[in-house]
FIKOLZA-1660 file (N, C-alpha, C; in steps of 0.1 Angstrom, whole numbers, plus 5000, padded with zeros to 4 digits):
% residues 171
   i   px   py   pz ch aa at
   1 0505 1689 5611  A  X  N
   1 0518 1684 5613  A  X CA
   1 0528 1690 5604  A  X  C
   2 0525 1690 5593  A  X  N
   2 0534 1698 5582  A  X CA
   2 0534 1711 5584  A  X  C
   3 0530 1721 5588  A  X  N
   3 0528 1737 5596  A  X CA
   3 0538 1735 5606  A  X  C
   4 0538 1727 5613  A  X  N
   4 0549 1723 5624  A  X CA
   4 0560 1721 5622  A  X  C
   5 0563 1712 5612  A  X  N
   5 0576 1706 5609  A  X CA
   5 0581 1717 5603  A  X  C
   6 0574 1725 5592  A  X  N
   6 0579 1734 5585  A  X CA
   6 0589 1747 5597  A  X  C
   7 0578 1752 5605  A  X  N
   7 0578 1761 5617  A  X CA
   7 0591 1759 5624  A  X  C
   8 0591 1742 5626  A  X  N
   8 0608 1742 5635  A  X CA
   8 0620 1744 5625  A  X  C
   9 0621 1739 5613  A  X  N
   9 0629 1738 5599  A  X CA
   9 0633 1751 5604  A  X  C
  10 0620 1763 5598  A  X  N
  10 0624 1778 5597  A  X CA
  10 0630 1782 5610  A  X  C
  11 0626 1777 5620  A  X  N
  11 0633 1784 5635  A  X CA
  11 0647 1775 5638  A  X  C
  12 0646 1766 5630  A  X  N
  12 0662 1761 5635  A  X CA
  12 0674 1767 5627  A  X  C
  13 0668 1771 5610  A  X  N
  13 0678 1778 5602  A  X CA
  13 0680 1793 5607  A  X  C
  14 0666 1800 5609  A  X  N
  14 0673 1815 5613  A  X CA
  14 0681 1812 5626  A  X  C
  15 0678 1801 5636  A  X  N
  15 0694 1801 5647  A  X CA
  15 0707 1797 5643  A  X  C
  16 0702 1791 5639  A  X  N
  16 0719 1786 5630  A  X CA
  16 0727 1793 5624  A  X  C
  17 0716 1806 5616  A  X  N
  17 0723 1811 5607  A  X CA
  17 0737 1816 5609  A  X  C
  18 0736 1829 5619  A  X  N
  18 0745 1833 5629  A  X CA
  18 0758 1820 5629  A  X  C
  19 0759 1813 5635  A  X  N
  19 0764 1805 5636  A  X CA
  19 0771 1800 5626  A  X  C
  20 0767 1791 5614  A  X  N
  20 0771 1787 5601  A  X CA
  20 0777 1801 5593  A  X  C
  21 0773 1815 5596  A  X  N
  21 0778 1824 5588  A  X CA
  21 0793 1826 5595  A  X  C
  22 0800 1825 5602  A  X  N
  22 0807 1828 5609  A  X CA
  22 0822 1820 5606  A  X  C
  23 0818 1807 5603  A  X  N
  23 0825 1798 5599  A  X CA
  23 0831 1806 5587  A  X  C
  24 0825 1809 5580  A  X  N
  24 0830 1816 5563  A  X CA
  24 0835 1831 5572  A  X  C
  25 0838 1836 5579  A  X  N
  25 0839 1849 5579  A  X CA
  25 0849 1854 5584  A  X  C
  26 0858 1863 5576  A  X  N
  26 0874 1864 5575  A  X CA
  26 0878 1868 5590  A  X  C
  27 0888 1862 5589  A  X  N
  27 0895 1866 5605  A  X CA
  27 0906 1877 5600  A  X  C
  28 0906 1887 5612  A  X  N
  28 0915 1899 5613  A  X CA
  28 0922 1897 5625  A  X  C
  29 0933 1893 5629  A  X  N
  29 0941 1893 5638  A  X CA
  29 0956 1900 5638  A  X  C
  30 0960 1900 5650  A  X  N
  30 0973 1904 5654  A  X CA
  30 0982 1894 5661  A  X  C
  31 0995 1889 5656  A  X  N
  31 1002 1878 5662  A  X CA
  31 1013 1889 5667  A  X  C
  32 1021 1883 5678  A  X  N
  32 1036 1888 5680  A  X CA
  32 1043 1875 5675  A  X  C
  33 1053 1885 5666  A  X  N
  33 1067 1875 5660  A  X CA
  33 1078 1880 5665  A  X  C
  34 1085 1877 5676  A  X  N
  34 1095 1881 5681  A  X CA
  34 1097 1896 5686  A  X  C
  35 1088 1896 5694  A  X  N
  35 1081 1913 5698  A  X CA
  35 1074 1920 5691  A  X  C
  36 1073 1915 5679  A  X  N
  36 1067 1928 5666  A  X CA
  36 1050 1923 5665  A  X  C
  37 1043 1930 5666  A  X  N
  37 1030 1931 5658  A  X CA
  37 1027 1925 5650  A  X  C
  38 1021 1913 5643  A  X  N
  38 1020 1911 5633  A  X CA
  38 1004 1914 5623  A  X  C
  39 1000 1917 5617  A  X  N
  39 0988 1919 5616  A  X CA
  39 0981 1907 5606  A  X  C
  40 0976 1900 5611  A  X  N
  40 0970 1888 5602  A  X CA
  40 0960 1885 5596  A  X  C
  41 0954 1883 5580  A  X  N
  41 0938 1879 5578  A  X CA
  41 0939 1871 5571  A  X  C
  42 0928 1863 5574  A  X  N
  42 0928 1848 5566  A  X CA
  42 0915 1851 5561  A  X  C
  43 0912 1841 5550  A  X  N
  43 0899 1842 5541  A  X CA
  43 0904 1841 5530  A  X  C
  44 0892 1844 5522  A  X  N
  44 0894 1836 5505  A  X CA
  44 0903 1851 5499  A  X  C
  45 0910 1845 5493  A  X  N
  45 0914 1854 5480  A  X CA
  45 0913 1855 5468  A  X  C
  46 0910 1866 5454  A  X  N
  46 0912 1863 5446  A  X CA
  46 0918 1870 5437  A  X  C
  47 0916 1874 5422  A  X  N
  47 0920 1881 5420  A  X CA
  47 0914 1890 5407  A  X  C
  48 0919 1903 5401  A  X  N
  48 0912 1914 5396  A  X CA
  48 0911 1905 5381  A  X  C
  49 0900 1910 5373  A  X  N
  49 0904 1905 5357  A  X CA
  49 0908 1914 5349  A  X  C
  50 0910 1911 5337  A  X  N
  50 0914 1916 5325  A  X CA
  50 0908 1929 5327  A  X  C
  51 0897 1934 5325  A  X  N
  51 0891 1947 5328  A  X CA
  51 0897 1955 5332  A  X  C
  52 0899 1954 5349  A  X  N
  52 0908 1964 5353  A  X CA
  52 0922 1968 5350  A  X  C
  53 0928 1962 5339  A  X  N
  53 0941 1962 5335  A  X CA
  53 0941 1974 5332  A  X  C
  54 0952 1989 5337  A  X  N
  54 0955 2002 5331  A  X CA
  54 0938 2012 5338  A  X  C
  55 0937 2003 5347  A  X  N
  55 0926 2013 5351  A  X CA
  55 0934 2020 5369  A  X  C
  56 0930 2036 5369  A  X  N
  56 0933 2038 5384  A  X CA
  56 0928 2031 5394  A  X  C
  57 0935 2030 5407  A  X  N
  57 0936 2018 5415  A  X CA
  57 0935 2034 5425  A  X  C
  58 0932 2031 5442  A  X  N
  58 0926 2040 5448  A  X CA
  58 0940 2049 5453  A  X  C
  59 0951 2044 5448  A  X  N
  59 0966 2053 5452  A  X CA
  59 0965 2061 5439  A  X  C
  60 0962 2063 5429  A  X  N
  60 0957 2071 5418  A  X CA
  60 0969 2063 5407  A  X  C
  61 0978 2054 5412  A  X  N
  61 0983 2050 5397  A  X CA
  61 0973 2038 5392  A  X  C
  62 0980 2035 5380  A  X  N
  62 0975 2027 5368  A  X CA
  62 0976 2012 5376  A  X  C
  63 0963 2002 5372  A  X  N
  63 0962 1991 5384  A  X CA
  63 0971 1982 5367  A  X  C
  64 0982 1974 5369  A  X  N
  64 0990 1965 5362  A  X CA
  64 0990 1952 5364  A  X  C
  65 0982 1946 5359  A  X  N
  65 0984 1928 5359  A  X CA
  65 0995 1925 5363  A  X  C
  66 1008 1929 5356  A  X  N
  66 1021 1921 5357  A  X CA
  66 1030 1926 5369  A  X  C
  67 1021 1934 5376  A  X  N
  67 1032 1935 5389  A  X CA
  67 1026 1934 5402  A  X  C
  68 1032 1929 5415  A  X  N
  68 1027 1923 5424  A  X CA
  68 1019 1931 5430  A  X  C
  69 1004 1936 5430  A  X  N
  69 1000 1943 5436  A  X CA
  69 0988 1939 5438  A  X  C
  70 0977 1942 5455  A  X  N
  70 0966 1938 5458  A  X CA
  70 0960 1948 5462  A  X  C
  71 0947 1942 5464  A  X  N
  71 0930 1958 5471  A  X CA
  71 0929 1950 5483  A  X  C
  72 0930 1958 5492  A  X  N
  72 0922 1950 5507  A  X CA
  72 0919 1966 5513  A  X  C
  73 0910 1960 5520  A  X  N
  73 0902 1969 5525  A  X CA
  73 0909 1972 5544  A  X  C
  74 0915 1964 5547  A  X  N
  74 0922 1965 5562  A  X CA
  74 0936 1969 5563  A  X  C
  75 0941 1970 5555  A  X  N
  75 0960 1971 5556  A  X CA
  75 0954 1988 5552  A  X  C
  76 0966 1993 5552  A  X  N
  76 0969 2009 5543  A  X CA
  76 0975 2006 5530  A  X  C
  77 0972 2019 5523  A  X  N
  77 0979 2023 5509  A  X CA
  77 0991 2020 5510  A  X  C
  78 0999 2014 5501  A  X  N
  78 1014 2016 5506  A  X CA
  78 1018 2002 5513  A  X  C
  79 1010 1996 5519  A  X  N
  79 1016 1983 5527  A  X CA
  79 1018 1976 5521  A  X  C
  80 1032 1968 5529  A  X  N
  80 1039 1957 5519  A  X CA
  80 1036 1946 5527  A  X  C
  81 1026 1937 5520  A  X  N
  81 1026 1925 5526  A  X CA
  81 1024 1908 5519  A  X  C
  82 1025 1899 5528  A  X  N
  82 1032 1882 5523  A  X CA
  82 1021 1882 5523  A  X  C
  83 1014 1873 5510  A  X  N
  83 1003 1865 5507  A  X CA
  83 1006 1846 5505  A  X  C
  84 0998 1843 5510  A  X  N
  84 1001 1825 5513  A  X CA
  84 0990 1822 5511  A  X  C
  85 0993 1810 5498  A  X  N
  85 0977 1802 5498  A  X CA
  85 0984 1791 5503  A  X  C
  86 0968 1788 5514  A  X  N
  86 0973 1781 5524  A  X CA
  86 0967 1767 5516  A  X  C
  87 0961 1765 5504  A  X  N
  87 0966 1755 5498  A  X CA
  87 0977 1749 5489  A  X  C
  88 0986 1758 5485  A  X  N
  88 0997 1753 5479  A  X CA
  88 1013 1755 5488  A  X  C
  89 1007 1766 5502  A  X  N
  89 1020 1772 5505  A  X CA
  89 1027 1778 5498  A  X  C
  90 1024 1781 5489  A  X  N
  90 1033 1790 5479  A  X CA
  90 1025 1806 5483  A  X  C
  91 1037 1816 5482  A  X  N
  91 1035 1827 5491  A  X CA
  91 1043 1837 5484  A  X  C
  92 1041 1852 5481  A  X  N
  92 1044 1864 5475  A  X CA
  92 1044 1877 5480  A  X  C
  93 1052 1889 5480  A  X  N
  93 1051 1898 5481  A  X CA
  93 1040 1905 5475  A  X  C
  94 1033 1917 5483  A  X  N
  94 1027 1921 5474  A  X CA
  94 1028 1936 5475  A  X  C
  95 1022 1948 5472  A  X  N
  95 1022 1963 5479  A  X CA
  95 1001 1965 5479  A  X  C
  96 0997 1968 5483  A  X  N
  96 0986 1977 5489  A  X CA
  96 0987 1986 5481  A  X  C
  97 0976 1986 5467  A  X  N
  97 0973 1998 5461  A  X CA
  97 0960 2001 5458  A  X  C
  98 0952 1995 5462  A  X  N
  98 0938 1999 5459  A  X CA
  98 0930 1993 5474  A  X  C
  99 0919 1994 5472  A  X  N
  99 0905 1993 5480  A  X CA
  99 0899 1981 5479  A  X  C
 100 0895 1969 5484  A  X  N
 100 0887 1959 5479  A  X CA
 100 0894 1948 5485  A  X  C
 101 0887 1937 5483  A  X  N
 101 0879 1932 5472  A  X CA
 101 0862 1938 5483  A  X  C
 102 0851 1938 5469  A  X  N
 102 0842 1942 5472  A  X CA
 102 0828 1928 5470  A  X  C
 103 0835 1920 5475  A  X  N
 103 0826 1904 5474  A  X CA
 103 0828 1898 5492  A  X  C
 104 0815 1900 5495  A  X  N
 104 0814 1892 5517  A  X CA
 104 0829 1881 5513  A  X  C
 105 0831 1880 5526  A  X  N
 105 0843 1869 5523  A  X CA
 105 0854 1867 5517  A  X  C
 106 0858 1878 5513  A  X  N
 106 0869 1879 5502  A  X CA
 106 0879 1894 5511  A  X  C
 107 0890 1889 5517  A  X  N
 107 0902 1895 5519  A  X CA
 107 0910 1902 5512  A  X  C
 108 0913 1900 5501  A  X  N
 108 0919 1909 5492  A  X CA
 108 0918 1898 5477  A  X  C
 109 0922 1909 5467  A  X  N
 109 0922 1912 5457  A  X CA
 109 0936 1910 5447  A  X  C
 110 0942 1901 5443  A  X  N
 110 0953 1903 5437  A  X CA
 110 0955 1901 5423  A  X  C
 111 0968 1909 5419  A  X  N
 111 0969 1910 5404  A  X CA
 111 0970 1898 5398  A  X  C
 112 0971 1897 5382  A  X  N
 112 0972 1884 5379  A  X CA
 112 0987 1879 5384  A  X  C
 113 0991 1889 5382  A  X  N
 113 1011 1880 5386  A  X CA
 113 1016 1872 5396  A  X  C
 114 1007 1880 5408  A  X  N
 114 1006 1877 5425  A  X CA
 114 0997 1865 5427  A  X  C
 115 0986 1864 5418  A  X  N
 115 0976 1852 5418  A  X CA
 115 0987 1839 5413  A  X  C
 116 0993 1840 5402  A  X  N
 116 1001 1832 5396  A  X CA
 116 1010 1824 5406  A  X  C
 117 1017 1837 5408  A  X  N
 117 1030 1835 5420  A  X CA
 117 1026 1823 5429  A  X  C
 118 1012 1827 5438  A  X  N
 118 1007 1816 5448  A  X CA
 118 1000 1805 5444  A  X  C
 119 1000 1800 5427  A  X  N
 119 0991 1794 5426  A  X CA
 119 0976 1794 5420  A  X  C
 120 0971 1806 5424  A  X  N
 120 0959 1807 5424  A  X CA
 120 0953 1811 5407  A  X  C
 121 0945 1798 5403  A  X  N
 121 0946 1801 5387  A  X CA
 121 0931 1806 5381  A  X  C
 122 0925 1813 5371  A  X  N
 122 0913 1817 5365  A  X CA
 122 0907 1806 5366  A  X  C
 123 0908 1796 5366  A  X  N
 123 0900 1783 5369  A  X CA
 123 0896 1785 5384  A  X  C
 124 0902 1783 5390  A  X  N
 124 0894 1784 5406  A  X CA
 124 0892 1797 5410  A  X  C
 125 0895 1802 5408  A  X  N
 125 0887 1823 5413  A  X CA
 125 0892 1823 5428  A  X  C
 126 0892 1815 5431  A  X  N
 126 0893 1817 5450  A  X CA
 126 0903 1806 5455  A  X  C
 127 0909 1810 5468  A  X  N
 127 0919 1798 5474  A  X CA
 127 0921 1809 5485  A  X  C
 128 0922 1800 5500  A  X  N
 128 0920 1805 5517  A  X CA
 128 0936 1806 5515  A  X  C
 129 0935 1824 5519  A  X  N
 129 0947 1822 5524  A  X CA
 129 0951 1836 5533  A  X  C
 130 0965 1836 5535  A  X  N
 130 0971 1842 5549  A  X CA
 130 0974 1854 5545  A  X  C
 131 0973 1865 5548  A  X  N
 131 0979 1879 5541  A  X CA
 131 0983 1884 5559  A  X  C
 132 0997 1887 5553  A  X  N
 132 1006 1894 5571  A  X CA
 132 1013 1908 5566  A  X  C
 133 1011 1915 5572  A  X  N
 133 1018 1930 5575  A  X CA
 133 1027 1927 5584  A  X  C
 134 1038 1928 5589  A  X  N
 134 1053 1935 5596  A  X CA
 134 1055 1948 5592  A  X  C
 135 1049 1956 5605  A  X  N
 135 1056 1973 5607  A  X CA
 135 1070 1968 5600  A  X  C
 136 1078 1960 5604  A  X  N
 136 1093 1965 5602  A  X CA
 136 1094 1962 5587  A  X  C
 137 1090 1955 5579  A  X  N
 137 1089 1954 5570  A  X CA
 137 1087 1964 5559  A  X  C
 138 1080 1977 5561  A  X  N
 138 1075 1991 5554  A  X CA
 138 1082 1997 5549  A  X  C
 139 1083 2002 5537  A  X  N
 139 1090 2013 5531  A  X CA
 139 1089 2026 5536  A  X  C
 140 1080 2027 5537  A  X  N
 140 1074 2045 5543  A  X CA
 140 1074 2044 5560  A  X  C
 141 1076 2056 5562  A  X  N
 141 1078 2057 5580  A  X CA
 141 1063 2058 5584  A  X  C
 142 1056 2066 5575  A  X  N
 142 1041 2067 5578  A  X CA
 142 1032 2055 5575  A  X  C
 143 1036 2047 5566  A  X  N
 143 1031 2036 5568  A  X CA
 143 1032 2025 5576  A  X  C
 144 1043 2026 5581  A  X  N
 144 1048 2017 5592  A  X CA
 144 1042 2019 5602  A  X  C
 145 1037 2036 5607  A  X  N
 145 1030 2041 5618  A  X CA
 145 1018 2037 5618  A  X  C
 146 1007 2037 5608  A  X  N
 146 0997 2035 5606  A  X CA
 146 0995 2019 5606  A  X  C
 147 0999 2010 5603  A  X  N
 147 1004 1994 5607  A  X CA
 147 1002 1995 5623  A  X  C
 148 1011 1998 5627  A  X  N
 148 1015 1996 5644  A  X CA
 148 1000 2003 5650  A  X  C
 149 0992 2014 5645  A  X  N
 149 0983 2014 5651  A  X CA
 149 0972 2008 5650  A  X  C
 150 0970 2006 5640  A  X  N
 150 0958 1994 5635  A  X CA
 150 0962 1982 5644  A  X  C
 151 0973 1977 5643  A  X  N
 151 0978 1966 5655  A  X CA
 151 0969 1967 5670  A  X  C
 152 0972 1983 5668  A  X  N
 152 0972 1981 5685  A  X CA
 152 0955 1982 5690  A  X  C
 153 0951 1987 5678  A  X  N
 153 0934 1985 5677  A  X CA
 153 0929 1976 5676  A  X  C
 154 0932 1966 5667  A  X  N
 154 0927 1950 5667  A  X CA
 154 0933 1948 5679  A  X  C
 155 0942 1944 5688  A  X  N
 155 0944 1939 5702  A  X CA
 155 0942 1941 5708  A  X  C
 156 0934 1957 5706  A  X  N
 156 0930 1968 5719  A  X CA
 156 0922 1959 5728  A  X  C
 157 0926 1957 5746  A  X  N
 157 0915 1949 5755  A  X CA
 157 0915 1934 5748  A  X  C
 158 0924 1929 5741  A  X  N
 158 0925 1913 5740  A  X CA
 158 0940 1910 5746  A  X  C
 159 0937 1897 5752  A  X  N
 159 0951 1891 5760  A  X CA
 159 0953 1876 5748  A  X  C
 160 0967 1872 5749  A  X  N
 160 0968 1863 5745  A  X CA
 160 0978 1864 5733  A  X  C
 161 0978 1854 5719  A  X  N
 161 0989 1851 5712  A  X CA
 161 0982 1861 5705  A  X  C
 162 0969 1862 5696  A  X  N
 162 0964 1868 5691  A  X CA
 162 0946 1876 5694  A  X  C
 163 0947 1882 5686  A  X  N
 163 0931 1891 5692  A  X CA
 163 0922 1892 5676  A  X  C
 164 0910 1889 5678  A  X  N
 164 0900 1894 5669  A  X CA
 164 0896 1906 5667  A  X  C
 165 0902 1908 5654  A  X  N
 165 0893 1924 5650  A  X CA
 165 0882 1925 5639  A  X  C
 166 0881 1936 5640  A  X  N
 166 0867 1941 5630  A  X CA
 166 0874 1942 5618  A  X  C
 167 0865 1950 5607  A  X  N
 167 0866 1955 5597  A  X CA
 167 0868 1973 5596  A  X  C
 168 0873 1974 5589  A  X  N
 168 0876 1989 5590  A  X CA
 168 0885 1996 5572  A  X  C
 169 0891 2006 5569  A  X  N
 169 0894 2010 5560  A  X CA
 169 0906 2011 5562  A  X  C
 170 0912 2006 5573  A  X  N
 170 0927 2009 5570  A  X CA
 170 0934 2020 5568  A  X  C
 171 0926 2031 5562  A  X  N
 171 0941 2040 5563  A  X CA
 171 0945 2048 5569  A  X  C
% end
């Protein structure tokens, strides 16, 4: 009887697993805001430590605590985009300078200043929140291009307000 019980335990968690893992697992989406693209990912964020302070970041400059800047792995180099922790509502500019975060479940990576900005303190490491790209929003023309197509690839064959996408490198 214990071979048994054990046997369904084990066959109900590897079904579930799927399932329960999915819950935790960052959404990449595309909204329209007033005809425009929006590119959306929700999930945990956090941010870099002391360590990387004055180290190269994947745009080849120096990565700086004190200025707004984040790693994500789905925007491009160069992108300027709003971070919102969606538990304080408190929300920041940021720019796209590096690669990362390199932890499942973690959307991006931000400096301490940008952590600060939203809230988000060395005490809690993590807090769910919203990171959005607006093409119109871009400094660079080529970055703006590169936005609008990633858009159109997370929507690619999806109808509706928004569409699920993958993971990818962004640039």
């Amino acid at each position: 009887m214990r071979t048994l019980t054990f046997a369904a335990v084990a066959v109900f968690a590897l079904a579930a697993t799927p399932v329960l893992a999915e819950g935790n697992k960052p959404k990449l989406t595309v909204e329209n805001e007033g005809g425009e693209p929006v590119i959306v990912h929700e999930g945990k964020g956090s941010f870099y430590g002391d360590g990387f302070h004055g180290k190269k970041t994947a745009t080849g400059e120096r990565f700086d605590k004190n200025k707004n800047t984040a790693a994500s792995k789905e925007l491009p180099l160069g992108s300027k985009a709003t971070v919102t922790n969606e538990e304080t509502g408190k929300s920041t500019d940021v720019t796209i300078n590096d690669r990362g975060p390199h932890v499942p479940g973690r959307v991006i990576d931000l400096s301490e200043k940008a952590a600060k900005d939203i809230g988000l303190t060395e005490e809690e490491g993590l807090a769910p929140v919203r990171v959005e790209a607006k093409p119109s929003e871009q400094p660079d023309p080529e970055v703006k291009e590169k936005l609008e197509d990633k858009a159109e690839k997370i929507g690619a064959g999806a109808s509706g307000k928004s569409a699920q996408g993958g993971s990818g490198s962004g640039k």
